[in-house]
C-alpha positions as CSV (number, residue, x, y, z in Angstrom):
1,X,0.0,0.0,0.0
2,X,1.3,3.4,-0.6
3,X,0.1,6.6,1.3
4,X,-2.2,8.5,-0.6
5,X,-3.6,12.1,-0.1
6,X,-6.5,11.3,1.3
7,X,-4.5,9.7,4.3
8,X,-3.7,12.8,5.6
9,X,-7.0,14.8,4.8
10,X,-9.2,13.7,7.9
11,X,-12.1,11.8,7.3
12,X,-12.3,7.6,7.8
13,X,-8.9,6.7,6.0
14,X,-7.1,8.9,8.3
15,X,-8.5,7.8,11.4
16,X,-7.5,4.3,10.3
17,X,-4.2,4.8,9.1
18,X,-3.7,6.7,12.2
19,X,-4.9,4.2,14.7
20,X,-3.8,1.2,12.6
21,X,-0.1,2.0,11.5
22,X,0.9,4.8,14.3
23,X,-1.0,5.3,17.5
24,X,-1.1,1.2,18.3
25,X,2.8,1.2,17.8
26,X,3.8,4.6,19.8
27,X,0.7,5.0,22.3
28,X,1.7,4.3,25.8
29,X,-1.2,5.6,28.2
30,X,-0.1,4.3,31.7
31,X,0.1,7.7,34.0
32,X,-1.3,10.3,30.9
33,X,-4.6,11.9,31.8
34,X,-6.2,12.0,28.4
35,X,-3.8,9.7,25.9
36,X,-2.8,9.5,22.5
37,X,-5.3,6.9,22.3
38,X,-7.9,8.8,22.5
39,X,-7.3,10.9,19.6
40,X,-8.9,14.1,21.0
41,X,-7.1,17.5,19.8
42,X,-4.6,17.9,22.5
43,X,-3.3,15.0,25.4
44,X,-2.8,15.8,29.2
45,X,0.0,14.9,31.5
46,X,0.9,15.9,34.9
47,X,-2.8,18.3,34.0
48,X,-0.6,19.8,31.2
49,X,-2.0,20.2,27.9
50,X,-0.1,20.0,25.3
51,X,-0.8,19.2,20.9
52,X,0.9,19.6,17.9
53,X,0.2,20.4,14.4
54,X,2.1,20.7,11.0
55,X,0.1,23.3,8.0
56,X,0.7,22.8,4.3
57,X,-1.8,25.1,3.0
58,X,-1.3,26.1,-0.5
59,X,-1.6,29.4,-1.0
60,X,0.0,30.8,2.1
61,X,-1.5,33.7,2.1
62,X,-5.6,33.7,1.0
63,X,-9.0,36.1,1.9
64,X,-9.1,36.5,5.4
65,X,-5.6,34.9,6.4
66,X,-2.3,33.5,5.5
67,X,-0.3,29.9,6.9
68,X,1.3,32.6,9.9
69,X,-2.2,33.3,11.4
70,X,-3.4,30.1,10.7
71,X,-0.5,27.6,12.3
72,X,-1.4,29.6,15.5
73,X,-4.9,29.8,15.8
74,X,-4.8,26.0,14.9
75,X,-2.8,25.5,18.1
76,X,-4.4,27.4,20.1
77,X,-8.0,26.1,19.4
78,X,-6.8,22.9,20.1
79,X,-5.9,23.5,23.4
80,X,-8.8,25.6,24.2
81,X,-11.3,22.7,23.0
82,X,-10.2,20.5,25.7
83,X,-10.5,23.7,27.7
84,X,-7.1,24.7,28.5
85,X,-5.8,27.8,28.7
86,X,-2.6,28.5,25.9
87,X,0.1,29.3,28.1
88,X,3.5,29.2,25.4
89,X,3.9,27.6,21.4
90,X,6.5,26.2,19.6
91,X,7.4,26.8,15.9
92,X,9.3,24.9,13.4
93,X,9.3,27.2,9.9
94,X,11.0,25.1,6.9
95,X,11.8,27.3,3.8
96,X,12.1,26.6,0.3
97,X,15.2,27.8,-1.4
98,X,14.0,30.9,-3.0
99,X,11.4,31.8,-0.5
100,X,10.4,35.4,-1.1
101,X,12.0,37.4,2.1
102,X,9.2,39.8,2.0
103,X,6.4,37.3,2.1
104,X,8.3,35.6,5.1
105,X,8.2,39.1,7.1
106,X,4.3,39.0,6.2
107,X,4.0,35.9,7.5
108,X,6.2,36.3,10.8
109,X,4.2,39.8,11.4
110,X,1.3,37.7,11.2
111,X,2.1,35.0,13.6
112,X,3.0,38.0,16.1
113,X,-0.4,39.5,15.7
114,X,-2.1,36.5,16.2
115,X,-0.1,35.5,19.3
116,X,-0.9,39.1,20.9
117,X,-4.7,38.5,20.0
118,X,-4.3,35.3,22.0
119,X,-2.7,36.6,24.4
120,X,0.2,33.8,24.3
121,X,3.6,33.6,22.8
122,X,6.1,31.3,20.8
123,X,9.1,30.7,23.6
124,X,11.5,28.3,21.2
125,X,11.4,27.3,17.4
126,X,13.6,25.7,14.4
127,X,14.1,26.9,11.1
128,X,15.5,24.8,8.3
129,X,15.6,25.8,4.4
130,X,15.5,22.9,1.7
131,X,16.5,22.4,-1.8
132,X,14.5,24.0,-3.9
133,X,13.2,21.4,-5.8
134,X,12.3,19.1,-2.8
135,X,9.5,20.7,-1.5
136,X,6.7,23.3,-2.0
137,X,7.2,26.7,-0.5
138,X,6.8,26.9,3.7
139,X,5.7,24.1,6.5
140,X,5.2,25.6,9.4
141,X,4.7,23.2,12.6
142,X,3.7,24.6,15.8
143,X,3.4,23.1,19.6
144,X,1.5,24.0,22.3
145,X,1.3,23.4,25.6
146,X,-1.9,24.9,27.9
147,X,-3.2,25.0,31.5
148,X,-6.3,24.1,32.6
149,X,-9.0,26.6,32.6
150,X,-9.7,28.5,36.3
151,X,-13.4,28.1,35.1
152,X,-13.1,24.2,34.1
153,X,-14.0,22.9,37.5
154,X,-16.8,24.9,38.6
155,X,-18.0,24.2,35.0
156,X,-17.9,20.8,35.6
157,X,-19.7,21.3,39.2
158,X,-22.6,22.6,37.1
159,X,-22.4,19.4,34.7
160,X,-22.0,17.1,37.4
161,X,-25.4,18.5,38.9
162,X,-27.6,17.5,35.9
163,X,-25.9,14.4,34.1
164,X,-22.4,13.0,35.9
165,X,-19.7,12.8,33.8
166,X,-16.1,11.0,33.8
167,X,-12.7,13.4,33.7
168,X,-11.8,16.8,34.6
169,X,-11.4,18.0,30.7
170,X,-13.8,18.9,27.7
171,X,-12.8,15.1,25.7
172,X,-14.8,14.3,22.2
173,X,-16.6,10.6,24.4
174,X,-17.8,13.0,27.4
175,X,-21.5,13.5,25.4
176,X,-24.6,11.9,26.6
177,X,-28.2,11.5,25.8
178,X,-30.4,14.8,25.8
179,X,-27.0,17.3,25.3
180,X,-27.2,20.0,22.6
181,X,-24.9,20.8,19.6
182,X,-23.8,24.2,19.4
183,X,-21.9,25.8,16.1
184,X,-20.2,28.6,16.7
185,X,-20.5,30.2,13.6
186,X,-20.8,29.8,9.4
187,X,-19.3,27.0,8.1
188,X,-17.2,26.0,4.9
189,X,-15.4,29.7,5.3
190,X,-11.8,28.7,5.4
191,X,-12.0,26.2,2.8
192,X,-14.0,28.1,0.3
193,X,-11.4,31.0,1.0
194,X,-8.5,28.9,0.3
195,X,-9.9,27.5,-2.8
196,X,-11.3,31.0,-4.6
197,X,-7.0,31.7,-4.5
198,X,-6.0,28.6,-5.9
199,X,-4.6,29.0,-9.4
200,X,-7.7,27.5,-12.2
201,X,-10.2,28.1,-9.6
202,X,-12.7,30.7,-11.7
203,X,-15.9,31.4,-9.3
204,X,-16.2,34.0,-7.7
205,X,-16.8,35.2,-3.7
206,X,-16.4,37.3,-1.2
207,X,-16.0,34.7,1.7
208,X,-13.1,35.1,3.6
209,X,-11.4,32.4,5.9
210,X,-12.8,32.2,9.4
211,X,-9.5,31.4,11.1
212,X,-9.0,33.3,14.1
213,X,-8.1,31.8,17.9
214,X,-10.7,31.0,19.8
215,X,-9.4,31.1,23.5
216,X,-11.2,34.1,24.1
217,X,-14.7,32.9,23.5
218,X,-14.1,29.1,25.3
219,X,-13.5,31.6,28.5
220,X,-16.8,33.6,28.1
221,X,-18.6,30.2,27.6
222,X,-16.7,28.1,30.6
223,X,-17.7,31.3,32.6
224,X,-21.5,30.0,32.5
225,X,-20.6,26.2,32.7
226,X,-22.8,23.5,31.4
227,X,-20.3,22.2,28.5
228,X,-18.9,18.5,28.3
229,X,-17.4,18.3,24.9
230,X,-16.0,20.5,22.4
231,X,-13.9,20.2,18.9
232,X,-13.0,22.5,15.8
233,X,-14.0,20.9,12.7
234,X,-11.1,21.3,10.5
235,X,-9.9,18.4,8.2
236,X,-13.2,17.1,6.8
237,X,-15.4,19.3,8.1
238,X,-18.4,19.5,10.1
239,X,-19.8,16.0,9.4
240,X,-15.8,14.3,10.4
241,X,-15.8,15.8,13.7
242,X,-20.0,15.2,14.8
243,X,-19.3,11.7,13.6
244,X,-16.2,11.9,15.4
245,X,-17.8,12.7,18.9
246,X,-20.5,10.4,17.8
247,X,-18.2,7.5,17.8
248,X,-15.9,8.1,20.9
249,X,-19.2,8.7,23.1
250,X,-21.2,5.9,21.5
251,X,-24.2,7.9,20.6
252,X,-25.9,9.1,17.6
253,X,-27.0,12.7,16.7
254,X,-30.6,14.5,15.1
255,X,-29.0,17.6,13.7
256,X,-31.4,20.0,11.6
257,X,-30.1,21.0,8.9
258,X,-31.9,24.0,8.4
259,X,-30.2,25.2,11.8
260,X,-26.5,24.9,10.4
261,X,-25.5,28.3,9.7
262,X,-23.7,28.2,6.2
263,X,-23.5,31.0,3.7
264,X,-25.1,31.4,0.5
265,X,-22.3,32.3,-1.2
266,X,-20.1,29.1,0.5
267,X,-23.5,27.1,-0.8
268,X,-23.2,28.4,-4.3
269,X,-19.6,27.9,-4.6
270,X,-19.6,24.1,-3.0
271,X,-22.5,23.3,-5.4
272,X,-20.7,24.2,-8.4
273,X,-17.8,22.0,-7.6
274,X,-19.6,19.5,-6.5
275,X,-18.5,20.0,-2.9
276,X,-20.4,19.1,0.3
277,X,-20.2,22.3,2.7
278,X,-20.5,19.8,5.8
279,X,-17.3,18.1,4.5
280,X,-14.8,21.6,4.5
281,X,-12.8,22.1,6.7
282,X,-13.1,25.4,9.4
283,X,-10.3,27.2,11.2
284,X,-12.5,29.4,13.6
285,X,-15.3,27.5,14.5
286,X,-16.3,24.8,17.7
287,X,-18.6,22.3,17.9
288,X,-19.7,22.5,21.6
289,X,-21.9,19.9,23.6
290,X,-23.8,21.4,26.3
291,X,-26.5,19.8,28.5
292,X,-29.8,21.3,27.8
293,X,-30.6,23.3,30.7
294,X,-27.7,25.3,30.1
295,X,-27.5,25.5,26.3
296,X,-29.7,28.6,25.9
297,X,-27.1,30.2,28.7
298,X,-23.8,29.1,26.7
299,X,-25.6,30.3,23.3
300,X,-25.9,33.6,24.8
301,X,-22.8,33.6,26.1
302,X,-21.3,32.7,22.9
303,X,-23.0,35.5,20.9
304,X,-21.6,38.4,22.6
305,X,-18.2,37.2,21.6
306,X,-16.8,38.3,18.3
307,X,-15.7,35.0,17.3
308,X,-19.4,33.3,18.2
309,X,-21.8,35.9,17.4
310,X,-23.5,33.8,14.7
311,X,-23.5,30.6,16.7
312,X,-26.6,28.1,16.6
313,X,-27.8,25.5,18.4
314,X,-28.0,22.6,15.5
315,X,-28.9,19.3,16.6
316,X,-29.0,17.0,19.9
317,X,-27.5,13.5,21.3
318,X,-29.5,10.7,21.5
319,X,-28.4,7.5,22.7
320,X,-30.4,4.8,21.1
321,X,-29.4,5.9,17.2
322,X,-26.5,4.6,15.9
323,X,-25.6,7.4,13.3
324,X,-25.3,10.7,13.0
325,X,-29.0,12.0,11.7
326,X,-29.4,14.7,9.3
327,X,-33.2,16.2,9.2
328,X,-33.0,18.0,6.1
329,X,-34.9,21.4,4.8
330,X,-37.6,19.5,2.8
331,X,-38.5,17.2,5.7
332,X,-36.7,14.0,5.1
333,X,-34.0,12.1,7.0
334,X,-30.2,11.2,6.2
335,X,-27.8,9.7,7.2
336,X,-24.8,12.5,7.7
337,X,-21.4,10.0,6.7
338,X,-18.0,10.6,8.3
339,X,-16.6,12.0,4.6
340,X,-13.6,9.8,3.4
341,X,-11.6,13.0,3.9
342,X,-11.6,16.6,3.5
343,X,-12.5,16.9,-0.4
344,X,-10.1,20.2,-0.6
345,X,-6.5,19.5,0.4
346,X,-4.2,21.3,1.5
347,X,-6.6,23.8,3.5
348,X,-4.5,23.9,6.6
């Protein structure tokens, strides 16, 4: 077998590879709060959080962003959807031989900027520069390691009082029967934005990318308490990462379709290519499980922050369905798959 791109795009043929070929051979759980094994955005040890992430994105710089603002925001969402707090970030930048200087300032600036929004910083790095024929422009990996949330245990105080739950941190298997689905947000941004730059790619829109950290909002929301689960639906999109938190808490999901907050411009430009806008991948967006007597709470919560002012409430668990249930806007039922992966690559 030889890796394809779709191995590395999210969906079912990364998960497999992933558990199959990598996390069986280097997991080793004993003594980790939340392990490797479970495959949620960031691990805990010692009740440090701490996740990694490599971006490719081709272009680096597109509507609404660039691969700077983007390998930081990815970073620190993932720490904030366990609920931890970014505390520093690593960087590892590898150049092409060639690379533009100027467009490596832009990006650096923007990676500053981004860190001040967030309120963290990058303490220690690498830089490398390869032939120029060997690989395509700029990688950019960055690390992360966070803190748990002051407002994570009295959040879980308030879950704890309507539906007990396991663990002290926000994990993708911590959803139960009854809890709603909140989006924070329009979905199918980032990848529509990355795509409407790509070289051949004629349509036009004015959607820009939605990435942005996301720390800031996760502490206006843990400040009402209620919320068991979280995740950012990047690689494959909205319908990878409910399936996702479907299958790790061994539930199913009704999520009305008519509730999912997508643009009409995203719509347009994904039915022209054929494209399901639940399948994109997002770089500013959560999925957030709440139990329902504190959803309407956490929504409100949620839409005074600039980064969740458009969120909805799209759907609910329910134990006794194995799949993830889409009612559609013409009244029928379908089932929403987990995609094979994200159907635009290299997106982040």
């Amino acid at each position: 077998m030889k890796i394809e791109m779709k191995h590395g795009a999210g969906g079912s043929y990364m998960d497999k590879l992933l558990r199959d070929e990598i996390i069986s051979i280097l997991s080793s759980d004993g003594n980790v709060e939340v392990p490797l094994s479970y495959m949620d955005d960031s691990s805990v040890i010692d009740g440090i959080a701490f996740t990694t992430d490599s971006y490719t994105v081709r272009p680096y710089f597109f509507p609404g962003g660039d691969i700077g603002k983007l390998s930081v925001s990815g970073t620190v969402n993932d720490l904030s959807v366990i609920g931890a707090v970014p505390v520093a970030l690593s960087s590892g930048i590898v150049l092409r031989e060639g690379f533009d200087m100027d467009d490596l300032r832009r990006i650096i600036r923007s990676m500053r900027e981004t860190l001040d929004y967030a309120g963290t910083r990058i303490i220690t790095g690498d830089f490398k520069v390869m032939e120029h024929d060997k690989m395509d422009g700029i990688i950019i990996n960055t690390s992360g390691i966070g803190k748990r949330s002051p407002y994570l245990e009295r959040n879980f105080e308030i879950v704890n009082s309507y539906s007990p739950r396991e663990g002290r941190w926000l994990l993708d298997r911590n959803l139960r029967d009854g809890d709603i689905l909140i989006v924070t947000g329009y979905i199918g941004d980032h990848g529509v934005s990355v795509l409407s730059s790509r070289e051949g790619i004629s349509f036009e829109t004015d959607v820009k990318s939605d990435v942005q950290p996301l720390n800031r909002m996760f502490e206006e929301a843990l400040k009402v308490g209620g919320i068991v689960s979280a995740k950012d639906p990047t690689r494959g999109g909205l319908a990878n990462a409910l399936n996702e938190m479907a299958e790790k808490s061994q539930v199913g999901m009704i999520i009305e379709e008519e509730r999912i907050p997508v643009r009409e411009s995203v719509r347009s430009a994904c039915e022209m290519l054929g494209i399901d806008p639940y399948e994109i991948g997002n770089e500013g967006k959560a999925i957030i499980g709440v139990v329902p007597e504190m959803a309407d709470d956490v929504l409100k919560a949620l839409r005074r922050t600039s980064e969740g002012m458009h969120s909805e409430i799209i759907g609910r668990v329910v134990k006794d369905l194995e799949y993830v249930i889409l009612e559609t806007s013409v009244g029928g039922r379908r089932i929403m798959e987990r995609p094979i992966g994200d159907p635009v690559p290299r997106i982040c």
